[in-house]
C-alpha positions in Angstrom: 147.0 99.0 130.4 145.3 100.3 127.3 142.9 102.3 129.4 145.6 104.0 131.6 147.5 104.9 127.5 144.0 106.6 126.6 143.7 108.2 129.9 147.1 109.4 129.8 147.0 111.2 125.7 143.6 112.8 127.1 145.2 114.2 130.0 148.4 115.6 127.8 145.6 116.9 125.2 143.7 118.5 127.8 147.1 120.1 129.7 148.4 121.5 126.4 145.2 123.3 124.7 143.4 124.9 128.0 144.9 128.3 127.8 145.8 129.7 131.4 143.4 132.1 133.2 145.9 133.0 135.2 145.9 137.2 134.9 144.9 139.2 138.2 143.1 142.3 137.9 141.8 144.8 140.9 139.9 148.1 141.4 141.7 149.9 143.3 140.4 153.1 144.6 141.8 155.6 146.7 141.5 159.4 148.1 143.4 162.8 148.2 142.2 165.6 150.3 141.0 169.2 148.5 141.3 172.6 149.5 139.2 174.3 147.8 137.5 174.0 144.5 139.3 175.8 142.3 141.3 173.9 139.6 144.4 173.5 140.5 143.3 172.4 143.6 141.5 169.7 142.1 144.7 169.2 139.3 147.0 168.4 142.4 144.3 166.1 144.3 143.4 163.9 141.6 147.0 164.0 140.8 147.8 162.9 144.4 145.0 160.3 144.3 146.1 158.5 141.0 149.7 158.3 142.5 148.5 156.7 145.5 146.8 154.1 143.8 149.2 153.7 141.3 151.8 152.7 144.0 149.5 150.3 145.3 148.8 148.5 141.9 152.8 148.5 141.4 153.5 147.1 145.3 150.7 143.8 143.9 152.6 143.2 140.7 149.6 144.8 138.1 152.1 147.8 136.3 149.0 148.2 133.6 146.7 150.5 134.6 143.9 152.3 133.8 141.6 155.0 135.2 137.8 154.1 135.8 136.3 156.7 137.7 137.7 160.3 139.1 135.0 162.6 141.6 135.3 165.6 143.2 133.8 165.3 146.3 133.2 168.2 148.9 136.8 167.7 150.8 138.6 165.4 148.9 138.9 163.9 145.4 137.8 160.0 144.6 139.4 158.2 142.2 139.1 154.2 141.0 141.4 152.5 138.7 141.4 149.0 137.4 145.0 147.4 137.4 146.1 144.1 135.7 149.3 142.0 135.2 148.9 141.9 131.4 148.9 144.3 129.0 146.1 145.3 126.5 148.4 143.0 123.9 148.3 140.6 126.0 144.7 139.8 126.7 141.9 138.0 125.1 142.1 140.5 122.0 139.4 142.4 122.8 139.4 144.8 126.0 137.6 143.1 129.3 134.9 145.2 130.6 135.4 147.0 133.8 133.8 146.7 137.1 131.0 149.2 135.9 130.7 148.7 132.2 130.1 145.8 130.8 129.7 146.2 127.2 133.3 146.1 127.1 136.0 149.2 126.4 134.9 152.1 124.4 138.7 152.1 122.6 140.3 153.4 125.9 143.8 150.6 126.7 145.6 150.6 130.1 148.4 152.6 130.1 152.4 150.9 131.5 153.2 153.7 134.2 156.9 153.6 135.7 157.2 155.7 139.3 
């Protein structure tokens, strides 16, 4: 019976000090056609793009978000963002890296965007 008490405390210890690793993050990229090159053009496409995946990060639940990557391609515009469920208060403290850096953030937080 003393066994199961000891057993028991180390499972309550255990359950109360792991902190939850619970957040979901995705890179979420997405594309816009182009007309031509000139910049407006491009404004509008990238504009277009960022929307798109923006909607797509809100539709999962992840309203922090933050833009990795934007090219201008021949036709169309590329863009990648990384989306989470927390906020950059929220997190470790210090800014996770992203799917292509990983020395961490270079001072650059996810931004809350409401559509």
């Amino acid at each position: 019976m003393r066994c199961f008490k000891w057993l028991f405390f180390v499972v309550v210890l255990v359950a109360a000090t792991a902190s939850p690793a619970a957040a979901k993050v995705a890179a979420i990229q997405t594309t816009a056609p182009l007309q031509d090159h000139a910049e407006q053009s491009v404004k509008t496409a990238i504009l277009e793009a960022v929307q798109a995946a923006v909607t797509g990060a809100m539709a999962m639940g992840l309203p922090w978000v933050q833009i990795n990557k934007a090219l201008v391609l021949e036709n169309a515009v590329a863009v990648q963002i990384v989306a989470t469920d927390t906020g950059p208060d929220q997190g470790a403290g210090e800014e996770a890296p992203g799917p292509d850096d990983e020395s961490g953030g270079e001072g650059n937080q996810p931004s809350k965007t409401e559509l």
